[in-house]
N, CA, C and O atoms as CSV, one atom per row, in Angstrom:
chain,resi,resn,atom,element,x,y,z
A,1,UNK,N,N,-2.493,-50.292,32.117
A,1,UNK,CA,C,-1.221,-50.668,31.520
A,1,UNK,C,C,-1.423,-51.028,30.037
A,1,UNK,O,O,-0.655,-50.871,29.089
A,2,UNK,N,N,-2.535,-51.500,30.083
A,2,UNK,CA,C,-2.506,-52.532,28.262
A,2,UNK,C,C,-3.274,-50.822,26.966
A,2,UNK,O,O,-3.481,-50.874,25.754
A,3,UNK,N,N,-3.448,-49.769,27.788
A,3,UNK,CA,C,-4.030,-49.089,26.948
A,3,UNK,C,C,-3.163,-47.378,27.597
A,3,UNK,O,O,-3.513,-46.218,27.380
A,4,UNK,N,N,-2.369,-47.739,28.146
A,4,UNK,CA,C,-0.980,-46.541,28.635
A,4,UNK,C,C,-1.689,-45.314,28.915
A,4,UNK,O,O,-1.308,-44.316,28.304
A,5,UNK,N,N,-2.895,-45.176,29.932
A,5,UNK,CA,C,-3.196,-44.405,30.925
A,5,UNK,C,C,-2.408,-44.228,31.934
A,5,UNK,O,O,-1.408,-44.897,32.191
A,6,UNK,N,N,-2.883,-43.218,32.602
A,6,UNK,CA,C,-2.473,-42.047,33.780
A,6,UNK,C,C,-2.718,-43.447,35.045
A,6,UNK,O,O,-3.719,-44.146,34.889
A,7,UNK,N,N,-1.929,-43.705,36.023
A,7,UNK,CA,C,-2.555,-44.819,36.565
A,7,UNK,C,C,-3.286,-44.081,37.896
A,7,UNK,O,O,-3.892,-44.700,38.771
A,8,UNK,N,N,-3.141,-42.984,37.862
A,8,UNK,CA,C,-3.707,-41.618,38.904
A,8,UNK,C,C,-5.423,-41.505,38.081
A,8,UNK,O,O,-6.418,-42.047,38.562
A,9,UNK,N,N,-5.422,-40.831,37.017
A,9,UNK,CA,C,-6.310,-40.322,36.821
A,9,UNK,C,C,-7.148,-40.713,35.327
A,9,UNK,O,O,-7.973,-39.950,34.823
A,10,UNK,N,N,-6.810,-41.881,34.815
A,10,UNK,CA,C,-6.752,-43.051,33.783
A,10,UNK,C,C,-6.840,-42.293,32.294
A,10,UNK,O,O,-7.380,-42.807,31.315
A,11,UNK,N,N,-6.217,-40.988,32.307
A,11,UNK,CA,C,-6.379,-40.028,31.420
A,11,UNK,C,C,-5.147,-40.591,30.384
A,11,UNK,O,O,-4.460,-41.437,30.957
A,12,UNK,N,N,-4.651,-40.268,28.777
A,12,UNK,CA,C,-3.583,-41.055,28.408
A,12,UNK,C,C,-2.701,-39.708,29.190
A,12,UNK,O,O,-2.901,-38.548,29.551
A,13,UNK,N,N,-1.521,-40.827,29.163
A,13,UNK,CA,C,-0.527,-40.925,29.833
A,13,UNK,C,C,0.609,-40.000,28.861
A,13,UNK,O,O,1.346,-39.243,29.494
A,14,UNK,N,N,0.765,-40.048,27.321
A,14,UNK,CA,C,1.695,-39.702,26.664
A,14,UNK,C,C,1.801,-38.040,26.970
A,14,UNK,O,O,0.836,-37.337,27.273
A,15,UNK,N,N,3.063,-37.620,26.834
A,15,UNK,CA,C,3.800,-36.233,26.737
A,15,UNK,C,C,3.862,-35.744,25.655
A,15,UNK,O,O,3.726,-36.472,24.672
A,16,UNK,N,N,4.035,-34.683,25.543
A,16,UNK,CA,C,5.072,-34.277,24.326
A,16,UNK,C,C,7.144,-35.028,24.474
A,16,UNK,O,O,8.202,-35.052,23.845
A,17,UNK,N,N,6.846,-35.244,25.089
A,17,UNK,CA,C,8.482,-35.989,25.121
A,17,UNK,C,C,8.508,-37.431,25.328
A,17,UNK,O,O,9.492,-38.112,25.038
A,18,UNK,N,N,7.209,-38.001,25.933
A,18,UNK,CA,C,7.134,-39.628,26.051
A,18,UNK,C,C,6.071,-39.888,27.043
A,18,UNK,O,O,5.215,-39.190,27.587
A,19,UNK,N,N,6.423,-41.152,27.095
A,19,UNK,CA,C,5.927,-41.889,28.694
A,19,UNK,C,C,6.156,-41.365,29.911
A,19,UNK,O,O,7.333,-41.039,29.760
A,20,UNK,N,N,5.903,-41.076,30.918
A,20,UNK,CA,C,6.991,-40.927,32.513
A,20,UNK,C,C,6.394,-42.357,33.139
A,20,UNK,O,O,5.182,-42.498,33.303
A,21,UNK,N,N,7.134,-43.164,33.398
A,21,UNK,CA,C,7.082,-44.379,34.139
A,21,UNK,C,C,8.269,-43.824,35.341
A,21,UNK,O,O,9.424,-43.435,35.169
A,22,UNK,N,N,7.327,-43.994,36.803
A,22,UNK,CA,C,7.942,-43.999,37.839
A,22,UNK,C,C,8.406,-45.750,38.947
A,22,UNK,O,O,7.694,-46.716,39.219
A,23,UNK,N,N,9.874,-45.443,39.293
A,23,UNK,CA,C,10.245,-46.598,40.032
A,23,UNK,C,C,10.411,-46.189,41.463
A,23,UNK,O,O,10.023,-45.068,41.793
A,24,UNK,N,N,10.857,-46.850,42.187
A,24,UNK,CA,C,11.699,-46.636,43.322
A,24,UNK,C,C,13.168,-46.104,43.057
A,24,UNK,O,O,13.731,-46.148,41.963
A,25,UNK,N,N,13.655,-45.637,44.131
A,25,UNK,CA,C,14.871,-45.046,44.115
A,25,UNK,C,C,16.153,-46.603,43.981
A,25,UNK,O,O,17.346,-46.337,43.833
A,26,UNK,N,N,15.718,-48.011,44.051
A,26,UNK,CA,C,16.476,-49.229,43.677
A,26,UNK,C,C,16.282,-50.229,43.107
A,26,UNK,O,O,16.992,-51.234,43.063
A,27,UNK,N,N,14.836,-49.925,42.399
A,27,UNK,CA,C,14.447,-50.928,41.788
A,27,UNK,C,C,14.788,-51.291,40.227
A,27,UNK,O,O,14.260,-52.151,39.522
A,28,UNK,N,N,15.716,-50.472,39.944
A,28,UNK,CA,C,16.718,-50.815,38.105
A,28,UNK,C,C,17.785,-50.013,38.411
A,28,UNK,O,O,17.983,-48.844,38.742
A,29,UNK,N,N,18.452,-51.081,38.180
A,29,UNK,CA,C,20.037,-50.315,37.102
A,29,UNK,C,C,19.938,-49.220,36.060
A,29,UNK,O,O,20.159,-49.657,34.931
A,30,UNK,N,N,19.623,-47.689,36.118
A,30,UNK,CA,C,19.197,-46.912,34.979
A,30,UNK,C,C,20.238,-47.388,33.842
A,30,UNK,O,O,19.859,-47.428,32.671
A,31,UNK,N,N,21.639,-47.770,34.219
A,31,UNK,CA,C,22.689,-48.034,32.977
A,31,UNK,C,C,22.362,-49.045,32.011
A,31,UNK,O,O,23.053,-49.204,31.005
A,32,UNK,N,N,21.094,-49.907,32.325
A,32,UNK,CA,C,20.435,-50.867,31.075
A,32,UNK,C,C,19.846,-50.435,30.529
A,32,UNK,O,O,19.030,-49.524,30.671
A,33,UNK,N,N,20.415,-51.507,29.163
A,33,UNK,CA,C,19.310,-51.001,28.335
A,33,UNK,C,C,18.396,-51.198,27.872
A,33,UNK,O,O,18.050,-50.780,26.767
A,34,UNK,N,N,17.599,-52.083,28.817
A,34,UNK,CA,C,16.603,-52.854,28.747
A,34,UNK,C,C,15.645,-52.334,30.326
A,34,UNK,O,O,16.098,-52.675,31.418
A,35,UNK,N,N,14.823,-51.815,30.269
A,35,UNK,CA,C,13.947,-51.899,31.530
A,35,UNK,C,C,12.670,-52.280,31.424
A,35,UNK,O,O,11.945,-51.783,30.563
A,36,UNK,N,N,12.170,-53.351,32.418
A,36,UNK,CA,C,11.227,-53.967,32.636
A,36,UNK,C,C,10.251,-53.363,33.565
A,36,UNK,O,O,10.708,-52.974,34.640
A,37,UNK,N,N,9.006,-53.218,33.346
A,37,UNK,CA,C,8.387,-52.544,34.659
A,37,UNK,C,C,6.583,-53.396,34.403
A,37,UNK,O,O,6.272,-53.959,33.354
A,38,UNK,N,N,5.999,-53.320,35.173
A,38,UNK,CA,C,4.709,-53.694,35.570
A,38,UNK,C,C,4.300,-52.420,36.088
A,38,UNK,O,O,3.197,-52.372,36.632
A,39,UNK,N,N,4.976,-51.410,36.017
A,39,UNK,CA,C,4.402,-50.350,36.315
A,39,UNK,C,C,3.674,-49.608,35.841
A,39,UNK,O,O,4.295,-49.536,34.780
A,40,UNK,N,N,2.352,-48.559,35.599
A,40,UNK,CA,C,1.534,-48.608,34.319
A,40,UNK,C,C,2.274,-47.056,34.726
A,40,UNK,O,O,2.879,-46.724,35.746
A,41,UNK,N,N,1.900,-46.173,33.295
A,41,UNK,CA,C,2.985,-44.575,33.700
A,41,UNK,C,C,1.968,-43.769,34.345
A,41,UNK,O,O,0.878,-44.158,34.763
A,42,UNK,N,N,2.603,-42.240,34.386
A,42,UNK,CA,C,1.385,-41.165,34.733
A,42,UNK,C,C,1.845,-40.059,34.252
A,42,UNK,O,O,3.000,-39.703,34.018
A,43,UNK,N,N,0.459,-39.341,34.072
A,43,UNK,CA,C,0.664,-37.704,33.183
A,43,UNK,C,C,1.649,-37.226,33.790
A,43,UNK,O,O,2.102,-37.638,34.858
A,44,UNK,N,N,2.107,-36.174,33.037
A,44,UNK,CA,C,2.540,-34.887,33.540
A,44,UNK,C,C,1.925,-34.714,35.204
A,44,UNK,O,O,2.325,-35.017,36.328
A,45,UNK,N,N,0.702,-34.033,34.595
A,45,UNK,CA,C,0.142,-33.881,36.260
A,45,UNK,C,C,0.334,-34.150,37.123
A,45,UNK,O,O,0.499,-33.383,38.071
A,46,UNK,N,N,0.405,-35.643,37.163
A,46,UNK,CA,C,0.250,-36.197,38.155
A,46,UNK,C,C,1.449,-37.120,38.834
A,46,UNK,O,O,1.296,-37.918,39.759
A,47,UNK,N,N,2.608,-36.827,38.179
A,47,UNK,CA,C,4.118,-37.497,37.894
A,47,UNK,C,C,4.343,-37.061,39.494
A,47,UNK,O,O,4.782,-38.058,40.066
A,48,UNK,N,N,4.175,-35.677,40.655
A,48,UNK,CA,C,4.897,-35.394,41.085
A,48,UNK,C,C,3.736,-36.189,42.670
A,48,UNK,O,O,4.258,-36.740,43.640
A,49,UNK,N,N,2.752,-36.077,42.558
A,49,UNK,CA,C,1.375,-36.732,43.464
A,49,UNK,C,C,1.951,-37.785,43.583
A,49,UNK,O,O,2.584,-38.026,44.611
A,50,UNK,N,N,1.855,-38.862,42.333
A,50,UNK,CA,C,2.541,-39.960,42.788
A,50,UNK,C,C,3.610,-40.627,43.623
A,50,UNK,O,O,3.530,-41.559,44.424
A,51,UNK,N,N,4.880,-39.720,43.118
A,51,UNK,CA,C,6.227,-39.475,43.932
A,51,UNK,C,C,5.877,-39.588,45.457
A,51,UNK,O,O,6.422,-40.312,46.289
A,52,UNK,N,N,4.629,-38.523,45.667
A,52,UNK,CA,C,4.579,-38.335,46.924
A,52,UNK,C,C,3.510,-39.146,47.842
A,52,UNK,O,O,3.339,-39.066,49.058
A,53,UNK,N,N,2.834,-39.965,46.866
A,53,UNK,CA,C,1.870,-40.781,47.735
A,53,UNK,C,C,2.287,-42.054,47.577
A,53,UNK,O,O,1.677,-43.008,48.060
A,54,UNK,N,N,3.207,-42.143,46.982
A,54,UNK,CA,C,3.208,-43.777,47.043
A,54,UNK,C,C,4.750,-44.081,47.487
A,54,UNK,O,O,5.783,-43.775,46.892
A,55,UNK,N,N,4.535,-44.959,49.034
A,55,UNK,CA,C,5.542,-45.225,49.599
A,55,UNK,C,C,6.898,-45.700,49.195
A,55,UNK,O,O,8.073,-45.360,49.332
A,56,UNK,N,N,6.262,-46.550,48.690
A,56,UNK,CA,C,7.711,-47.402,47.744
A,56,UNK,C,C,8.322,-46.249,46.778
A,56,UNK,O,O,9.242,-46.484,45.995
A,57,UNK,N,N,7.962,-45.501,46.862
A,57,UNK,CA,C,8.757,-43.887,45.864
A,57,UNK,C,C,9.698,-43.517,46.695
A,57,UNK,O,O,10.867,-43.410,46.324
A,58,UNK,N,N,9.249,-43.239,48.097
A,58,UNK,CA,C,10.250,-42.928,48.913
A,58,UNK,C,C,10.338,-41.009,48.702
A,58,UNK,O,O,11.245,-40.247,49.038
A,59,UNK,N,N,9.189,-40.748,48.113
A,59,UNK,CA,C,9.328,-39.050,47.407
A,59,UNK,C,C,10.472,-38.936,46.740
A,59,UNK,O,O,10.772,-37.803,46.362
A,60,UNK,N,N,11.264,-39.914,46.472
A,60,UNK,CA,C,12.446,-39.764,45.543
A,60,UNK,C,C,12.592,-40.569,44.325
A,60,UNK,O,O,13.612,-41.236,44.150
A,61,UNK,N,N,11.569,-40.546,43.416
A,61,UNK,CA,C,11.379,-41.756,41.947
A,61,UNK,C,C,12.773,-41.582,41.249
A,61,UNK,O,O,13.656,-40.738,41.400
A,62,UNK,N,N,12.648,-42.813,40.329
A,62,UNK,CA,C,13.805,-42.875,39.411
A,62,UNK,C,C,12.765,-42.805,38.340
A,62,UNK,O,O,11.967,-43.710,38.098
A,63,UNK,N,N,12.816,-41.982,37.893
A,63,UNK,CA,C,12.446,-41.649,36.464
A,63,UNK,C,C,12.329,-41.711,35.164
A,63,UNK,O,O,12.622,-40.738,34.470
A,64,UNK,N,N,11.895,-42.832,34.655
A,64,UNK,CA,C,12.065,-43.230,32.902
A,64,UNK,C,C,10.864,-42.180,32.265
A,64,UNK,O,O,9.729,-41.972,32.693
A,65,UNK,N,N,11.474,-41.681,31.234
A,65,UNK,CA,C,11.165,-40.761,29.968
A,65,UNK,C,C,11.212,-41.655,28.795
A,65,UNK,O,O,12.112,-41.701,27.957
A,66,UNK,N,N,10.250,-42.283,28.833
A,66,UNK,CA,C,10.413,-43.552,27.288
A,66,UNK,C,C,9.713,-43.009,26.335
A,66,UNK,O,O,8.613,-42.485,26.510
A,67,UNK,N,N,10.436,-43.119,25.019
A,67,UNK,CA,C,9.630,-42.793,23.376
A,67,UNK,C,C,8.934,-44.227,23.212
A,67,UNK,O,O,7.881,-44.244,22.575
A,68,UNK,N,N,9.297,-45.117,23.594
A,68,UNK,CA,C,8.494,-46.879,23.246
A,68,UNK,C,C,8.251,-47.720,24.433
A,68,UNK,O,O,9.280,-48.133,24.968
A,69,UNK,N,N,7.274,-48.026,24.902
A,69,UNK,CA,C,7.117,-48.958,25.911
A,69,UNK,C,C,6.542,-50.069,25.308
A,69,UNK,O,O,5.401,-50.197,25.753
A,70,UNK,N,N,6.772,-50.792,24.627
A,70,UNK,CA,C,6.121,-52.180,23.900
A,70,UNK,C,C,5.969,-53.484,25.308
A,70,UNK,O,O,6.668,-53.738,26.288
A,71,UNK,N,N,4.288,-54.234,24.578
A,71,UNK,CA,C,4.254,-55.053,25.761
A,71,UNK,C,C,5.410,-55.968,25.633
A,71,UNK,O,O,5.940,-56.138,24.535
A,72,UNK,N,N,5.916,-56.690,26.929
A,72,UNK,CA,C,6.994,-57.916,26.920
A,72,UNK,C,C,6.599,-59.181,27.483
A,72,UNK,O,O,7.171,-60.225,27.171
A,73,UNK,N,N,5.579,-59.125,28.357
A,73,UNK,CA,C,4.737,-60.500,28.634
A,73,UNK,C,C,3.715,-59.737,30.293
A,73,UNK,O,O,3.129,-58.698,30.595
A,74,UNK,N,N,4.115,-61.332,31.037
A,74,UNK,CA,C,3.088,-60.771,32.111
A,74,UNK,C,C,3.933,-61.548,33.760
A,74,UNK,O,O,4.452,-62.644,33.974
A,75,UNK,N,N,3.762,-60.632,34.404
A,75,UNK,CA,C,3.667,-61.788,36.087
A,75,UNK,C,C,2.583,-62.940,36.006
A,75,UNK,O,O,1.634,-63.115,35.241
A,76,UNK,N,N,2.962,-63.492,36.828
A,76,UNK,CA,C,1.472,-64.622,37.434
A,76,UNK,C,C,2.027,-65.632,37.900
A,76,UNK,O,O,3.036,-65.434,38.577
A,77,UNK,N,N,1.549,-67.061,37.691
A,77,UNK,CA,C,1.425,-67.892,38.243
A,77,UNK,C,C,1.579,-69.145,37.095
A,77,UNK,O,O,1.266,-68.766,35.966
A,78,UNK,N,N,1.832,-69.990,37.148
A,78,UNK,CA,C,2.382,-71.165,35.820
A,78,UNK,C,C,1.763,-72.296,36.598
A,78,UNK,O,O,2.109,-72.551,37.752
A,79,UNK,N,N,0.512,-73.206,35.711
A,79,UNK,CA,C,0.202,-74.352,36.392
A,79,UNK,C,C,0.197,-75.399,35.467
A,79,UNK,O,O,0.344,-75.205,34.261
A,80,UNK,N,N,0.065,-76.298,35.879
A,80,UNK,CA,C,0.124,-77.790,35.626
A,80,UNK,C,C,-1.071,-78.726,36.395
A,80,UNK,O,O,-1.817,-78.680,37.373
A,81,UNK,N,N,-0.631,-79.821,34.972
A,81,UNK,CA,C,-1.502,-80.813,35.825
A,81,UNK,C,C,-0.714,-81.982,36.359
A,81,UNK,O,O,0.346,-82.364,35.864
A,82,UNK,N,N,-1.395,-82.605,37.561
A,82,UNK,CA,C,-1.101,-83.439,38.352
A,82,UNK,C,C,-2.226,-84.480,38.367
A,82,UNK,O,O,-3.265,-83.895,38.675
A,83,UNK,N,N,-2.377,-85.396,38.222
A,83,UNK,CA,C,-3.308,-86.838,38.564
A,83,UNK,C,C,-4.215,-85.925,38.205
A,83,UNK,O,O,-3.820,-84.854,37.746
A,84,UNK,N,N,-5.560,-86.183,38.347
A,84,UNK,CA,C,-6.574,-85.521,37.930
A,84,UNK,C,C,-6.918,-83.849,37.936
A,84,UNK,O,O,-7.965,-83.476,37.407
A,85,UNK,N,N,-6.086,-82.958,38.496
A,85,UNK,CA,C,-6.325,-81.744,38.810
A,85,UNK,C,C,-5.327,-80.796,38.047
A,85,UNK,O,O,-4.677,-81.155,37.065
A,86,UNK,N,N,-5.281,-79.508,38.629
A,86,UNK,CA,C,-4.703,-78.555,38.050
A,86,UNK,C,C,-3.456,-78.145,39.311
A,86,UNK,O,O,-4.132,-78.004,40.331
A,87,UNK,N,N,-2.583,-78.001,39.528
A,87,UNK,CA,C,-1.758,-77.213,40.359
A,87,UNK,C,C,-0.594,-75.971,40.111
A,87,UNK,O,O,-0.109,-75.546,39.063
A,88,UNK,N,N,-0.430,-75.691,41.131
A,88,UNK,CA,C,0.664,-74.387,40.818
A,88,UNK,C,C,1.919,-75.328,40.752
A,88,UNK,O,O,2.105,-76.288,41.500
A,89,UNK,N,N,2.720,-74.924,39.782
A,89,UNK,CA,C,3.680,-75.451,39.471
A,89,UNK,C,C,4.866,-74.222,39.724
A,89,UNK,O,O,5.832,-74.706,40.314
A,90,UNK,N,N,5.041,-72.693,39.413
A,90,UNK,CA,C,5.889,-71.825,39.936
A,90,UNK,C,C,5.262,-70.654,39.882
A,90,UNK,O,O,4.143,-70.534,39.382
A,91,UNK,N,N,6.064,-69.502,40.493
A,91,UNK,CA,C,5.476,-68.431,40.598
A,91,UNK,C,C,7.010,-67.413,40.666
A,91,UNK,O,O,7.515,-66.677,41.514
A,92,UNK,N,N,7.293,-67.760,39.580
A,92,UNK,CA,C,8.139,-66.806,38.868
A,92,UNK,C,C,8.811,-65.722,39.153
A,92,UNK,O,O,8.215,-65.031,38.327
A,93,UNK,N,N,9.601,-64.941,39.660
A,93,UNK,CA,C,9.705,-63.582,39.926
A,93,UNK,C,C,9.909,-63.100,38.704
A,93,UNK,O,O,9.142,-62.166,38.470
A,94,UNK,N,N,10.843,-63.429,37.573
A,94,UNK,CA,C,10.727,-62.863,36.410
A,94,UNK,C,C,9.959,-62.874,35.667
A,94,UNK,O,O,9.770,-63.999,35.204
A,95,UNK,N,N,8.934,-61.584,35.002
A,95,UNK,CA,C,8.098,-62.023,33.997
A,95,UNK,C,C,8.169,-63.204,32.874
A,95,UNK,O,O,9.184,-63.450,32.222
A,96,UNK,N,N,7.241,-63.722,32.783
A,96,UNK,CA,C,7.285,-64.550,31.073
A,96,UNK,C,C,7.291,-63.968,30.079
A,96,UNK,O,O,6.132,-63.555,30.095
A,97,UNK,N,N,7.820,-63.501,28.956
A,97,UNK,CA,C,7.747,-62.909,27.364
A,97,UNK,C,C,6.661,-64.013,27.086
A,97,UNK,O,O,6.679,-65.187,27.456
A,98,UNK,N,N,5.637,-63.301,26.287
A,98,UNK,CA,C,4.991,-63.230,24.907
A,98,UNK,C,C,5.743,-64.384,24.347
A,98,UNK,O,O,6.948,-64.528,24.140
A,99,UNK,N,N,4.440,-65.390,24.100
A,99,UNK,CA,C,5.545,-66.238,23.001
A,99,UNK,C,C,6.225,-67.597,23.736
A,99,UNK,O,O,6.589,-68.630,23.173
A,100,UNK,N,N,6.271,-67.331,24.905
A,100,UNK,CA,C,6.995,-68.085,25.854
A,100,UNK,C,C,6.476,-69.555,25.644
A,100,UNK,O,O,5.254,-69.520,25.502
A,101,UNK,N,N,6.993,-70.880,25.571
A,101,UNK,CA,C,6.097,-71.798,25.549
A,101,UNK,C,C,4.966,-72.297,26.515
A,101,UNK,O,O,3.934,-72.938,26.315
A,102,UNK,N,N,5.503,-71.800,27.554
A,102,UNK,CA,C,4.401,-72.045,29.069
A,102,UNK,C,C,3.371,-70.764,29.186
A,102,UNK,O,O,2.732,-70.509,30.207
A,103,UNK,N,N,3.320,-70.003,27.963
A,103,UNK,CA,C,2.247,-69.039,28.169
A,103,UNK,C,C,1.189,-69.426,28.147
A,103,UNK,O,O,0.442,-68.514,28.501
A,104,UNK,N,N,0.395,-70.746,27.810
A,104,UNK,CA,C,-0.877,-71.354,27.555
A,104,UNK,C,C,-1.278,-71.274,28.916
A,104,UNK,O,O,-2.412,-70.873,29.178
A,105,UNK,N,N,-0.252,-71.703,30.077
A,105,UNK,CA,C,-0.445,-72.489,31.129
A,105,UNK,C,C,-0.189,-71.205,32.278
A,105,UNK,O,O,-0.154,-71.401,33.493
A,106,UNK,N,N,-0.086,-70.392,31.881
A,106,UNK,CA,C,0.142,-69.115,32.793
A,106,UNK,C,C,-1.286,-68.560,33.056
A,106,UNK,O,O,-2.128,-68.704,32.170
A,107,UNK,N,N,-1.635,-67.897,34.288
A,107,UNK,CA,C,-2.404,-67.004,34.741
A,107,UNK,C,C,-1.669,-65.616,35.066
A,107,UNK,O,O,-0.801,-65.480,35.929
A,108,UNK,N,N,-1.990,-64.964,34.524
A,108,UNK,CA,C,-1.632,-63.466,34.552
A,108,UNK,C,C,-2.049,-62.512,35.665
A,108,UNK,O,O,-3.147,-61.961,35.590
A,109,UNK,N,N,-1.155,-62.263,36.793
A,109,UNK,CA,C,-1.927,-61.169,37.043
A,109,UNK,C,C,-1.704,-59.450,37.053
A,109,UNK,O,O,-2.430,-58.642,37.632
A,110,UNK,N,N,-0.029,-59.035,35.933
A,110,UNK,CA,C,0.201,-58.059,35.826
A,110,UNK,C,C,0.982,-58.094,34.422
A,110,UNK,O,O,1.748,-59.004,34.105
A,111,UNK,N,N,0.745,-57.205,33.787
A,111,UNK,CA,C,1.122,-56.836,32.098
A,111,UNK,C,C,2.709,-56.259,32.709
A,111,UNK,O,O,3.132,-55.679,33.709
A,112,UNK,N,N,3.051,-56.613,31.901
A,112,UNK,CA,C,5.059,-56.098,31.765
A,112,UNK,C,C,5.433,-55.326,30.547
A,112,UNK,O,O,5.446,-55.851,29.434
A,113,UNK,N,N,5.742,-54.052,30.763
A,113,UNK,CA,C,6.242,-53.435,29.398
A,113,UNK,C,C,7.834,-53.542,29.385
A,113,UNK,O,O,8.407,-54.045,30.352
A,114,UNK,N,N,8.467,-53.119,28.405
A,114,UNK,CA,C,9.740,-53.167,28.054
A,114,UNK,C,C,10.103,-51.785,27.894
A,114,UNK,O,O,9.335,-51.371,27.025
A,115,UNK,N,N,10.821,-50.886,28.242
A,115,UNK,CA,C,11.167,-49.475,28.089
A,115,UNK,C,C,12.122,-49.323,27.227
A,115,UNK,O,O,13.229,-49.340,27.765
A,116,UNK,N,N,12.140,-49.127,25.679
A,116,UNK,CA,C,12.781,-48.456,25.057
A,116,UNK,C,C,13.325,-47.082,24.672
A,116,UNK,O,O,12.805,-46.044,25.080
A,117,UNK,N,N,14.170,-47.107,24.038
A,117,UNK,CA,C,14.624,-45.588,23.763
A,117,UNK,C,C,14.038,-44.652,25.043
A,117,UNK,O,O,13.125,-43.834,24.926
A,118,UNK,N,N,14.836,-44.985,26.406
A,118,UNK,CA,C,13.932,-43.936,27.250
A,118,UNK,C,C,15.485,-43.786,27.730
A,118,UNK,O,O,16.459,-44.537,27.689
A,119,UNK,N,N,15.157,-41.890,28.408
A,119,UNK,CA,C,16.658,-41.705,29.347
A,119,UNK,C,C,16.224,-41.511,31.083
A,119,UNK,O,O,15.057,-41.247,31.373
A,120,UNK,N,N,16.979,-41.625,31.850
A,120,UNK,CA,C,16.601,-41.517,32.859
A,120,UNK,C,C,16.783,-40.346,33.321
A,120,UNK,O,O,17.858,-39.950,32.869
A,121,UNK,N,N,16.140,-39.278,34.231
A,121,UNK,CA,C,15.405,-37.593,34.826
A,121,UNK,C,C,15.546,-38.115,36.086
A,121,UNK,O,O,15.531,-39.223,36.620
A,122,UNK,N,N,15.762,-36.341,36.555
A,122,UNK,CA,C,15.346,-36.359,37.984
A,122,UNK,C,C,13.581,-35.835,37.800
A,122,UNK,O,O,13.074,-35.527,36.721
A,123,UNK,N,N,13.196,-35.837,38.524
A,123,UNK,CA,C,11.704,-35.092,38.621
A,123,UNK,C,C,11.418,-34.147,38.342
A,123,UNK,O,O,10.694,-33.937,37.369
A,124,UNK,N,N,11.904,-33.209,39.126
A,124,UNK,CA,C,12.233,-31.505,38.850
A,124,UNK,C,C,12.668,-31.243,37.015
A,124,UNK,O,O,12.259,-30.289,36.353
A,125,UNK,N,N,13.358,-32.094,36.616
A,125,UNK,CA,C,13.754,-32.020,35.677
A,125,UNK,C,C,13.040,-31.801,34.246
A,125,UNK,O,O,12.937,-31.083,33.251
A,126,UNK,N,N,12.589,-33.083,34.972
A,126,UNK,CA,C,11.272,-34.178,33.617
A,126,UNK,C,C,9.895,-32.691,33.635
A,126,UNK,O,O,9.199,-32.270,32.711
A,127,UNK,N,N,9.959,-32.344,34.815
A,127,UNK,CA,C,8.694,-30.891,34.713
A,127,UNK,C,C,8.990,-29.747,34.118
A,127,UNK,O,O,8.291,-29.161,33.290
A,128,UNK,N,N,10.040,-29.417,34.540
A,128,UNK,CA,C,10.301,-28.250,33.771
A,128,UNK,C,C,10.908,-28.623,32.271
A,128,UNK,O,O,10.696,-27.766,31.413
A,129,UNK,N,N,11.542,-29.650,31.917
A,129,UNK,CA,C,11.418,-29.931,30.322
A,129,UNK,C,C,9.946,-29.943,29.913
A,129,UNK,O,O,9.884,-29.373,28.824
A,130,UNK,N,N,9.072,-30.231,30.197
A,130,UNK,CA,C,7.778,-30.278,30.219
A,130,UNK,C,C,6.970,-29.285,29.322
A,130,UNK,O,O,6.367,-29.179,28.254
A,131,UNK,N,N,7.567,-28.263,31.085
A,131,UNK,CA,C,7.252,-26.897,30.740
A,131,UNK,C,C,7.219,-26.078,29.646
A,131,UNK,O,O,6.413,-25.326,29.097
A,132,UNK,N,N,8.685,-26.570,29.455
A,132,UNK,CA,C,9.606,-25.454,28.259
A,132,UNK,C,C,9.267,-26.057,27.117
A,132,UNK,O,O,9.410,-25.437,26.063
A,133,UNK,N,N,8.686,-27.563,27.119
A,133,UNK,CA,C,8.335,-28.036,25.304
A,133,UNK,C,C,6.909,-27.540,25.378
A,133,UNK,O,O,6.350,-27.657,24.288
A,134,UNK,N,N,6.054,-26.958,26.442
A,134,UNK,CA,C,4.819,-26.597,26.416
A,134,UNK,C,C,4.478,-25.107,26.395
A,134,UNK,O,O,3.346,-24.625,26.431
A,135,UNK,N,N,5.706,-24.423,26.325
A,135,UNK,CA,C,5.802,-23.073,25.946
A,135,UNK,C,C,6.046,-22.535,24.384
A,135,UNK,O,O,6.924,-22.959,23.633
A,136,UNK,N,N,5.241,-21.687,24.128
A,136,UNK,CA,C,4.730,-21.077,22.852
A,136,UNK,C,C,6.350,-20.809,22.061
A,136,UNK,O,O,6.414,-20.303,20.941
């Protein structure tokens, strides 16, 4: 994620048209314009393997085509201290942003990008645009 490899085959990840970051078929509102993912992307190649090996795809991805994925913070865990020790204090479902004041006190255990300027594809789609920007 922190260096936007293939998360298949850790090859970079970029297109001639962008990123492909794959979701589930319910896991975003494509109509924002803001998408959050912990998801790291994957080549060309390997855009359609994925679809099909990884359950939570459902063989049916929702598809971001992003020109910018900038980092936005991280998942984890937020602790504190108590009387002499350290404890978990929350465990967040929403990432923390970068910057956040409780980032000192965070343990990380997944990077969060932000998806800019991206449109949302069907699969079939995102390949054969692919194709045709990879034709002479």
């Amino acid at each position: 994620m922190q260096t936007m490899v293939c998360q298949v085959c850790t090859r970079t990840a970029r297109t001639p048209l962008g990123f492909i970051f794959l979701a589930g078929p319910r896991d975003h509102d494509p109509t924002q314009a803001r998408i959050l993912t912990n998801q790291p992307p994957v080549c060309r190649k390997h855009a359609r393997a994925a679809a099909k090996l990884c359950p939570h795809l459902e063989d049916n991805p929702m598809v971001f085509l992003a020109k910018s994925a900038p980092l936005f913070g991280v998942h984890g865990t937020l602790y504190g201290l108590e009387g002499q020790g350290v404890k978990v204090v929350a465990q967040p479902d929403a990432p923390l942003p970068y910057g956040h004041a409780n980032i000192g006190t965070f343990l990380a255990s997944q990077l969060v990008r932000r998806l800019q300027s991206f449109r949302t594809v069907g699969l079939d789609e995102l390949l054969e645009d692919l194709a045709t920007s990879a034709a002479p």
